[in-house]
N, C-alpha and C positions, 0 to 999 in steps of 0.2 A: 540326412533327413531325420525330423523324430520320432522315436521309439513309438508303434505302434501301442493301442492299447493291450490290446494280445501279449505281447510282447513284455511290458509293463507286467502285468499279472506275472508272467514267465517266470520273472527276475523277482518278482516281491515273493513269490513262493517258496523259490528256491534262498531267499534271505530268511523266512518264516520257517524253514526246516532244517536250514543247516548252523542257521546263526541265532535265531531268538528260541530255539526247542533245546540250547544245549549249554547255558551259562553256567559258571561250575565257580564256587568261591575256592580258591588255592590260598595256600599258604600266605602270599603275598596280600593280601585284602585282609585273610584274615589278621595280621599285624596290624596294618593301618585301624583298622576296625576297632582295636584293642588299644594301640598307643595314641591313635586321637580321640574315638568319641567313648572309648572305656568300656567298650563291647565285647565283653570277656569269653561269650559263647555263640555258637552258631543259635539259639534258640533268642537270646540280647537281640541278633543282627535280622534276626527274621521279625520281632518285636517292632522294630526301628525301621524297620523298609515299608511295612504294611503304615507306618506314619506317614509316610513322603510327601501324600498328596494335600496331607492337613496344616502343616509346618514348611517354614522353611527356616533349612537352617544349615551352611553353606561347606558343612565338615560332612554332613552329611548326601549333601549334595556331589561333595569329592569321592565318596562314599561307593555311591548310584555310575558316575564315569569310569570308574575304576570296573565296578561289577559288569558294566553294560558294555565291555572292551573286549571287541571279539580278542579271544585266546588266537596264539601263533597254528593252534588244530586246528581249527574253527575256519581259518584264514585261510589253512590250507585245502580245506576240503573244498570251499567256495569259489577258489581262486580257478579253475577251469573256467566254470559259468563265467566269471568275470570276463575275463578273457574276449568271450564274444562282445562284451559292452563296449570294451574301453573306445571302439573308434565310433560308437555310435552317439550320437545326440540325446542323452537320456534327462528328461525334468527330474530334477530332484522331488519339487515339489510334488509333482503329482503321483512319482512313485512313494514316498512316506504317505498322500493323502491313500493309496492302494493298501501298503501296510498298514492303514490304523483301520480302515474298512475290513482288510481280510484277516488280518493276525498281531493285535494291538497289545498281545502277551510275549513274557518273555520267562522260560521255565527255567529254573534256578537250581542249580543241585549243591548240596550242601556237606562236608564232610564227617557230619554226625551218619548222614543216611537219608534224611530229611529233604526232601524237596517245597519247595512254596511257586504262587505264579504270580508276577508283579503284574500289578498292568500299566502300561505303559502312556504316558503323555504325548504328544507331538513332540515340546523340545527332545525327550528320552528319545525318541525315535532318530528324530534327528541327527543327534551324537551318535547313532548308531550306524545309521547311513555315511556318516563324513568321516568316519572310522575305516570305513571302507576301502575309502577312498578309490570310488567310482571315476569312471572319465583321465585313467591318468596311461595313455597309451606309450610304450617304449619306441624308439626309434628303431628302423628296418636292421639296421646291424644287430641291437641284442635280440630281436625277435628271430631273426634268421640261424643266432649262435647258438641260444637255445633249444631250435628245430632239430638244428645238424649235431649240434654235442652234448645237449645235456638228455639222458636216459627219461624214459617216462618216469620212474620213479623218483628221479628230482626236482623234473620242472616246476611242481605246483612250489616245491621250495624255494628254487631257485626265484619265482617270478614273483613270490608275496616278500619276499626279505627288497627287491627291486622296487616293489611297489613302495613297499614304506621308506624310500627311500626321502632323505628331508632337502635333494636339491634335485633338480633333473639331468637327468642321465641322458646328456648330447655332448656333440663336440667330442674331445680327445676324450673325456670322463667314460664314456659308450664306446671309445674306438677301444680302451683300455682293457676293458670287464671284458667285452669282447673276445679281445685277445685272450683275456686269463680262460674264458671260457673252450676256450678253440685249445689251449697249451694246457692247462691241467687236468687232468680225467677225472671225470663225475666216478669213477668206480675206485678211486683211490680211496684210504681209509680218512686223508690228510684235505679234502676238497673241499668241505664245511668249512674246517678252519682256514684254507687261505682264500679261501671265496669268501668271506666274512671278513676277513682284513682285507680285500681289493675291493669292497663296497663300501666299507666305513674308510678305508686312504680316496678314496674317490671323491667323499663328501669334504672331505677337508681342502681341496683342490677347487682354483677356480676352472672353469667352463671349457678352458682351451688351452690348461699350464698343459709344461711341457713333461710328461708325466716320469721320464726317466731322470729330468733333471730332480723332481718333489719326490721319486723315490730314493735318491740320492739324498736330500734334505733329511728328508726322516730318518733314515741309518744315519747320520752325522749328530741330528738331533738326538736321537738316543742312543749313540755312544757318549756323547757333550754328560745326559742326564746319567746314564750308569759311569761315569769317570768323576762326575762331582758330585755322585754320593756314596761312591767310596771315600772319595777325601776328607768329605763330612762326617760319614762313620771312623774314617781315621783321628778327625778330630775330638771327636766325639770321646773316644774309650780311650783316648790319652790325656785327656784333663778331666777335673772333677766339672762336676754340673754347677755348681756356683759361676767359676770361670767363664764359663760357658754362658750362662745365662748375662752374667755381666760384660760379657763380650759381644752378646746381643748375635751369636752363632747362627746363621739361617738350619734349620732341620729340615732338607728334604725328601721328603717320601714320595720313593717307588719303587716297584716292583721291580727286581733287576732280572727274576728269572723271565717273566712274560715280558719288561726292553729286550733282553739278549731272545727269546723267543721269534719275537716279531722283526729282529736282524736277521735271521736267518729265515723268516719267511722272507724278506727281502731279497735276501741274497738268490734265493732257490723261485724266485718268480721273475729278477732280472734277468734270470742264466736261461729260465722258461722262454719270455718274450724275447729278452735283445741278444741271448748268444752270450751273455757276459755278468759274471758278478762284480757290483759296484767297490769303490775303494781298492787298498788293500788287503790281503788276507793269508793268512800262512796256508801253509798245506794240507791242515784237515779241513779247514774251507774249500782248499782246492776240491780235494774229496769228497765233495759236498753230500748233505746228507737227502738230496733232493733225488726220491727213492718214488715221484710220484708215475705208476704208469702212465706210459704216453698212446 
């Protein structure tokens, strides 16, 4: 059914105090800010924003999405409330029309010290609500995992990195995360990092592969890429760079400590779910270094 007006208010409040009272320019903005529109200081960029409404002009407008992006805190803190929405029937429309009635500002903090308050448009609002990304309910397996396994102090984590998730999480992809959720412990020091690679190997899968056979691919795929870029660096510092260039030599770059990393989160999440690490392996694999409490 839909969202009561009560209800509506509820949610535009709790968006008006935890997401538009708390925007913060980091590091990240401030670059962009700098190497596109030549905004060398926080006092430039606070110049440039109080223009928005006068100009347009689309570097700055990249500018404004980037500022008005709830932060990974932001996300976290709201991501309870959310929670209650997702299975509900909520108008977009008419909750942004509540936001620009109730709270059409958005308070900005700046790393000089400096604060300013934008006021915000309809589309601004908009991108801020779709940002949210309202209405995106999980299916009863990860909702149940993270009832029964993940600690209060994870969850709002656990379930904003799920939400932004860029495919939907059903099928063997949810049977999977699942799993990792039920097999590795939220109180290990090691659960961020292989909960972060079983979300992002997730999205590279389709809807219903067979997830032991694509975590098999992946170890074979980055052993293929750290074995032919050694060969390449053998190539490499055995002939002069002329040769090399007239030989028209591919250069490929990657990280061989974070390949060989993400092998061994392989190896210590197949030995987790199936009882088994994939391929062969010598005996300090046997030994594996999967030290995460169960």
């Amino acid at each position: 059914m839909p969202a009561s007006f009560e209800s509506i208010h509820e949610l535009s409040q709790a968006i008006c105090h935890i997401i538009l009272s708390s925007f913060q320019i980091d590091s990240d903005i401030l670059h962009f800010a700098q190497s596109t529109l030549g905004l060398d200081s926080s006092t430039e960029i606070r110049t440039a924003l109080r223009t928005v409404q006068d100009t347009f002009d689309p570097e700055l407008e990249c500018l404004i999405d980037l500022l008005l992006t709830p932060s990974m805190h932001q996300r976290e803190a709201i991501e309870p409330t959310l929670q209650g929405w997702d299975k509900r029937q909520v108008e977009q429309d008419e909750l942004i029309q509540e936001l620009m009635a109730s709270c059409p500002l958005a308070d900005i903090a700046f790393p000089d010290g400096e604060q300013m308050v934008l006021d915000l448009d309809k589309n601004m609002m908009h991108g801020i609500v779709n940002r949210l990304r309202l209405g995106s309910p999980l299916p009863e397996i990860l909702i149940q995992a993270v009832a029964e396994h993940v600690p209060d102090a994870w969850k709002a984590w656990v379930q904003v990195r799920m939400r932004l998730a860029s495919v939907q999480l059903t099928g063997t992809r949810a049977d999977f995360l699942a799993a990792v959720l039920q097999n590795i412990s939220a109180s290990s020091p090691l659960f961020s990092e292989y909960f972060t690679f079983s979300l992002s190997f997730i999205q590279e899968c389709t809807q219903n592969a067979d997830m032991l056979q694509s975590l098999a691919a992946k170890k074979e795929y980055l052993e293929h890429s750290i074995d032919k870029a050694a060969f390449l660096e053998k190539q490499r510092t055995s002939q002069a760079m002329e040769t090399l260039l007239m030989q028209r030599m591919p250069m490929l770059s990657i990280d061989t400590a974070a390949a060989e990393r993400e092998i061994q989160i392989i190896h210590d999440i197949s030995l987790a779910l199936y009882g088994r690490v994939l391929g062969s392996f010598d005996q300090a694999c046997q030994e594996s270094s999967y030290h995460l409490q169960r």
